[in-house]
C-alpha positions in Angstrom: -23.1 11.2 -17.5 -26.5 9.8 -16.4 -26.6 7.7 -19.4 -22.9 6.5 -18.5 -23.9 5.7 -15.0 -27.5 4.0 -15.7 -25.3 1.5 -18.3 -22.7 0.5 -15.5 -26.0 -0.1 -13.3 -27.5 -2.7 -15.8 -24.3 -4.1 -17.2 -22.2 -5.0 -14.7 -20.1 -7.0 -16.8 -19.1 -3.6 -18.5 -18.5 -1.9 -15.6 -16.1 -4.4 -14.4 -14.1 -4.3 -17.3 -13.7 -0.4 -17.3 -13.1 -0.4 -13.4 -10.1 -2.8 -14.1 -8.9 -1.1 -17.1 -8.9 2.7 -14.8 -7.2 0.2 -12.5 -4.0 0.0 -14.9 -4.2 3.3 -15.0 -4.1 3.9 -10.8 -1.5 1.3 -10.9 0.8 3.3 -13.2 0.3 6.3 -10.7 0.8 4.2 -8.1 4.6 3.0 -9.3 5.2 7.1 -9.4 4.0 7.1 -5.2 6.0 4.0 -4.5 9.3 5.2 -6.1 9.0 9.5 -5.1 7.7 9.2 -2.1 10.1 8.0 0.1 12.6 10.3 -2.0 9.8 13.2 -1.1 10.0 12.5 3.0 14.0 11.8 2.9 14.3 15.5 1.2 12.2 16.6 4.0 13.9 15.1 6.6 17.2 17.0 5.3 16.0 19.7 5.3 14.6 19.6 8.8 17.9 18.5 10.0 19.6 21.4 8.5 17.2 23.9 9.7 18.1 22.1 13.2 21.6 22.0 12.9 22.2 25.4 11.9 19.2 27.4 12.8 20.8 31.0 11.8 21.9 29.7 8.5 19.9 30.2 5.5 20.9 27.1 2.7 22.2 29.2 -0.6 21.4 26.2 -2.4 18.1 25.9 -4.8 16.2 22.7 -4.2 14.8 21.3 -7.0 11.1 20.9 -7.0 10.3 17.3 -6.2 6.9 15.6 -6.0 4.5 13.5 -7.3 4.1 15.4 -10.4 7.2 17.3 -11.1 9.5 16.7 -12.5 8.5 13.9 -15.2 9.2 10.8 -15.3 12.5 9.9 -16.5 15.2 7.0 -16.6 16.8 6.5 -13.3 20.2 5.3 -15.4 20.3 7.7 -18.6 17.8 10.1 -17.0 16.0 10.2 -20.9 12.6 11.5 -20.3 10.0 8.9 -20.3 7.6 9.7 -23.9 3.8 9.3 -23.6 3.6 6.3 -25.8 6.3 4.8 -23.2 4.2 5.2 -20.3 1.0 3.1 -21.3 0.5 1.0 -18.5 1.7 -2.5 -19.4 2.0 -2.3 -23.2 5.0 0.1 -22.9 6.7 -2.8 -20.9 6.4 -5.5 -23.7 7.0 -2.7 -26.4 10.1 -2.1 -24.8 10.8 -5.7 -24.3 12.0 -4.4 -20.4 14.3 -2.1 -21.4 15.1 1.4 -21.9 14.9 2.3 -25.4 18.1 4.4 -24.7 20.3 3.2 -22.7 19.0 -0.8 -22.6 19.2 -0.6 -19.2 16.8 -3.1 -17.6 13.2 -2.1 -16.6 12.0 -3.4 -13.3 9.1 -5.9 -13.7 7.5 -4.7 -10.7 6.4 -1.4 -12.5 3.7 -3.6 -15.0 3.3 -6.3 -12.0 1.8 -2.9 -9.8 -0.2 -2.3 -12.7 -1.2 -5.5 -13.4 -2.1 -6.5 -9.8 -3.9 -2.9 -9.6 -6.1 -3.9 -12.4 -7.4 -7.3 -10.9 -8.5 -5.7 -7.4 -10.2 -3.2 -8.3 -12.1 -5.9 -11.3 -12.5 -8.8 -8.4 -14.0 -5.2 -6.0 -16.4 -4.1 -8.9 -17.3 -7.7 -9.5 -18.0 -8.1 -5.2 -20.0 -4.8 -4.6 -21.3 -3.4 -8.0 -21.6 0.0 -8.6 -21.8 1.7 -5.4 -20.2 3.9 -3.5 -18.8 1.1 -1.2 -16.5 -0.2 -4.5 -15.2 3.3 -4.5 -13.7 3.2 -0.8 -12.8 -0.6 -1.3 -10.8 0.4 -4.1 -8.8 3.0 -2.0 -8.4 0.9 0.8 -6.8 -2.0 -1.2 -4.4 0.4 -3.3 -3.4 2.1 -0.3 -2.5 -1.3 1.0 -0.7 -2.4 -2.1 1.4 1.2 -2.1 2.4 0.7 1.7 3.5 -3.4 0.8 5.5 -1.7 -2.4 7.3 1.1 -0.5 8.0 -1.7 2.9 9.6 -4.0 0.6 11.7 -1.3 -0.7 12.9 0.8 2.1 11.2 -0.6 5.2 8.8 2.8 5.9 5.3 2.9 6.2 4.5 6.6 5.4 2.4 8.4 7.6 0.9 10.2 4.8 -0.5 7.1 3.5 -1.3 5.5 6.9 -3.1 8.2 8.8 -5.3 8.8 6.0 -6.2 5.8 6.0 -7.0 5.6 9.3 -9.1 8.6 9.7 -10.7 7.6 5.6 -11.8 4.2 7.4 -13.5 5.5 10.1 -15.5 8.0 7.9 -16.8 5.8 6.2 -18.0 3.2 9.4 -20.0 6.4 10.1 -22.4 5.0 7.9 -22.2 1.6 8.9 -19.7 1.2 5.8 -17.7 -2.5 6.9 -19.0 -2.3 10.5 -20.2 0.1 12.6 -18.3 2.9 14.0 -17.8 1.9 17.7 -16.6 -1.5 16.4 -14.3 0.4 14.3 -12.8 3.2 16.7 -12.3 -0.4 19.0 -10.5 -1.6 16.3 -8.0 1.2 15.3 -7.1 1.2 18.8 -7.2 -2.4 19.4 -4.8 -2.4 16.5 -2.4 -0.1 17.3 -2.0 -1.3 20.8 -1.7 -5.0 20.2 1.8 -4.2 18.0 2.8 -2.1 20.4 2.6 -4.1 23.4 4.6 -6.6 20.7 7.1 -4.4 20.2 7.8 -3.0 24.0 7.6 -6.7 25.2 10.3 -8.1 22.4 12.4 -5.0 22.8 12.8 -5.3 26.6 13.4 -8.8 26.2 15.8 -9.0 23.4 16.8 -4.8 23.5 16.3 -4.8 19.9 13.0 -3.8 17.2 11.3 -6.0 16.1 9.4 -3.6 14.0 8.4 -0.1 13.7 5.5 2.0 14.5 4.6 2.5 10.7 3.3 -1.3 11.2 1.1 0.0 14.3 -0.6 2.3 12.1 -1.2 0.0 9.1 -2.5 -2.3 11.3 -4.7 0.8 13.3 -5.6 1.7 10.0 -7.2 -2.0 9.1 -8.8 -2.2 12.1 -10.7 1.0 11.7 -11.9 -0.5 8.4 -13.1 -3.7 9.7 -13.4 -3.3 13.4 -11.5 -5.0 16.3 -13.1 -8.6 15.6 -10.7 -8.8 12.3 -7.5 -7.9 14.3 -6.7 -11.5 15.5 -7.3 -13.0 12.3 -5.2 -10.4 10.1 -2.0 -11.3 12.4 -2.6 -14.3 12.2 -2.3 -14.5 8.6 0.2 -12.1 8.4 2.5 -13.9 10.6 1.8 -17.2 9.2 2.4 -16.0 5.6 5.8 -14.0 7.0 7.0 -17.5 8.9 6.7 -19.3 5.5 8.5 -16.4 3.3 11.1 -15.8 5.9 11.9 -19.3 6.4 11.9 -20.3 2.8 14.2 -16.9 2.3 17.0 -18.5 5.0 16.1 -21.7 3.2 16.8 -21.7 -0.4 17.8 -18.1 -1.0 20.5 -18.3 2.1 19.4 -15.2 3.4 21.2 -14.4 7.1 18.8 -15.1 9.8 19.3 -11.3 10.9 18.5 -9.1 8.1 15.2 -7.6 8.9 11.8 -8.4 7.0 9.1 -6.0 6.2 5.8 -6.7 7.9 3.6 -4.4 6.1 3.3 -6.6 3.0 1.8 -9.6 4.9 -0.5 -7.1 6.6 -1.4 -5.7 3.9 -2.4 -9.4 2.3 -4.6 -9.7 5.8 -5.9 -6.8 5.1 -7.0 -7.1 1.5 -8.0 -10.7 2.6 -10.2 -8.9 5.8 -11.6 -6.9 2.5 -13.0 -10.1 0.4 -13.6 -12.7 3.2 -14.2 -11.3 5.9 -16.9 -12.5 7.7 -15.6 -15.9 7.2 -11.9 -15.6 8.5 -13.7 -13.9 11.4 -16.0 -16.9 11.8 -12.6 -19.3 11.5 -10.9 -17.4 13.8 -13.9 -17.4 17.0 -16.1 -19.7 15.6 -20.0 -19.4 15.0 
């Protein structure tokens, strides 16, 4: 192990390419998160509403274990059990040519495109800070990030269970004077939160509808305590401006009714991957200096 750590110290070309190819492999765990979770917390909330409902009443029914790990991964169509040699991130996809080898039932693209898009962050983060323990924490921030934008764009939540982590992650690491130092960040997870929320209360009693939910609070809570209040303005910023642009060229060209709701988290989550790689100079766009 010494030997293996020394070598990624003097070759960083090396290390970059195993850090990107460990990040195909994240991403393919990462397709399991985006795709159970959501399935894990609506089990959960059953449950809970059952136990609510009829408090005296104890279900006969066995659940089925459901998590990250069990049961294995299968075809949602044919439900044929997914092989090893199907599951290598990326290669399985071409192999297969997109499809299942059972059914032919097509094979969403997104599952090698989370892989793929794994793989280049955590190569550009190995290439920014080296090998340090700073790449380490970078590299959870920005797959949390990418997680949250996967599971938004599919069922509009922002889990808590990713979200307060991170939160909590971020300002553990400021401790140290990780991204910024801590009181910057504490500022900044509150800053955060509150800034969406007075968003939220303000549109609501104006329009008496949501404009978005308190997962985006959080996310954004959660980049502030990474990066500290002065990176706030500058994330929504970008967010919104990349959101206008989508949303607008949705209506547009894909004739998309002006009131089906979008998902903020995924433009967040760009600001905050952005906030990750340049900073210091969206922060010196955004006030100057």
């Amino acid at each position: 192990m010494p030997e293996i750590i020394t070598l990624f110290q003097q070759n960083s070309t090396l290390f970059v390419t195993c850090f990107s190819l460990f990040g195909l492999i994240i991403g393919s765990f990462l397709n399991v998160v985006i795709y159970r979770l959501p399935k894990m917390m609506e089990q959960d909330w059953r449950q809970q509403c059952q136990e609510l409902c009829n408090p005296d009443t104890k279900s006969n029914t066995v659940s089925v274990k459901y998590n990250l790990i069990t049961p294995r991964s299968a075809c949602p169509n044919c439900n044929k059990l997914i092989s090893g040699i199907e599951n290598i991130p990326v290669l399985s996809y071409l192999f297969l040519k997109g499809k299942c080898k059972e059914c032919n039932s097509l094979i969403s693209p997104r599952y090698p495109a989370v892989e793929l898009i794994s793989a280049l962050l955590l190569g550009l983060i190995a290439s920014k800070f080296g090998f340090s323990t700073t790449t380490l924490a970078a590299s959870l921030f920005a797959l949390s990030l990418l997680t949250l934008a996967c599971i938004d764009l599919d069922t509009h939540l922002l889990p808590d269970d990713i979200t307060l982590p991170l939160l909590w992650i971020g300002l553990i690491f400021n401790l140290d004077h990780g991204f910024t130092d801590l009181q910057t960040a504490v500022i900044g997870a509150a800053v955060g939160y509150l800034i969406l929320w007075i968003v939220f209360w303000t549109f609501k009693l104006l329009s008496g509808k949501e404009g978005m939910g308190y997962g985006d609070f959080k996310m954004l809570a959660a980049i502030g305590a990474w990066f500290g209040w002065t990176m706030i303005p500058a994330v929504i910023l970008l967010a919104s401006l990349i959101g206008s642009i989508v949303g607008i060229s949705m209506i547009v060209f894909a004739k998309q009714g002006k009131n089906i709701p979008i998902p903020f988290g995924p433009y967040l989550a760009i600001g905050g991957i952005a906030s990750l790689f340049w900073g210091k100079q969206l922060s010196q766009l955004y006030f100057g200096g």
